[in-house]
C-alpha positions in Angstrom: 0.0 0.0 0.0 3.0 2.4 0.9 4.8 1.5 -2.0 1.7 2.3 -4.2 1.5 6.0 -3.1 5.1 6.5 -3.6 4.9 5.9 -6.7 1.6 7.9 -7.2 3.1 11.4 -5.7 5.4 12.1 -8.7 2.5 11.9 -11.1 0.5 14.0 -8.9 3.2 16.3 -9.0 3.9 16.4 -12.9 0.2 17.1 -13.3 0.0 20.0 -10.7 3.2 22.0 -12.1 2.3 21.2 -16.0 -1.5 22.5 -14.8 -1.2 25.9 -15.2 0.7 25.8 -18.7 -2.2 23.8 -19.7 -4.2 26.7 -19.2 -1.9 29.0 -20.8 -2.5 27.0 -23.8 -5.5 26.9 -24.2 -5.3 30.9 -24.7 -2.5 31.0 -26.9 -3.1 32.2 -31.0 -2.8 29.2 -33.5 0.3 30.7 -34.6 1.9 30.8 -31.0 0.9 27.3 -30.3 2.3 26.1 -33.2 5.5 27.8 -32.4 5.4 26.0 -29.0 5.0 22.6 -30.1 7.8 23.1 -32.8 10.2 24.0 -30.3 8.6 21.0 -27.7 9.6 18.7 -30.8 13.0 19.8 -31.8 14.0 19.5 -28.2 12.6 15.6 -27.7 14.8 16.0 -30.8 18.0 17.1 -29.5 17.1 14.9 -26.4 17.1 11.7 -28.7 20.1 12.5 -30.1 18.1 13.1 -33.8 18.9 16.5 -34.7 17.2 17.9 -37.7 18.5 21.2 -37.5 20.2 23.1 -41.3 23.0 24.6 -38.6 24.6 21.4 -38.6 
């Protein structure tokens, strides 16, 4: 039973702090979210290892 809510806290967590970006979101202009997301990809990108980047 402990072991379950240990492992329960850091999702709680990830959804409390992401929450108000979330928000944000929602309230951003198609242009600015796309801009977002664009740079939320190249960096799982860069994290991979799988740069795309033309500065290469």
């Amino acid at each position: 039973m402990a072991l379950a809510s240990v492992r329960v806290i850091p999702v709680l967590l990830v959804v409390v702090f992401l929450l108000p970006a979330l928000v944000t979101c929602a309230f951003l202009s198609e242009q600015r979210r796309r801009f977002v997301l664009d740079m939320v990809d190249r960096l799982i990108e860069w994290t991979h290892g799988r740069s795309t980047s033309v500065h290469e």
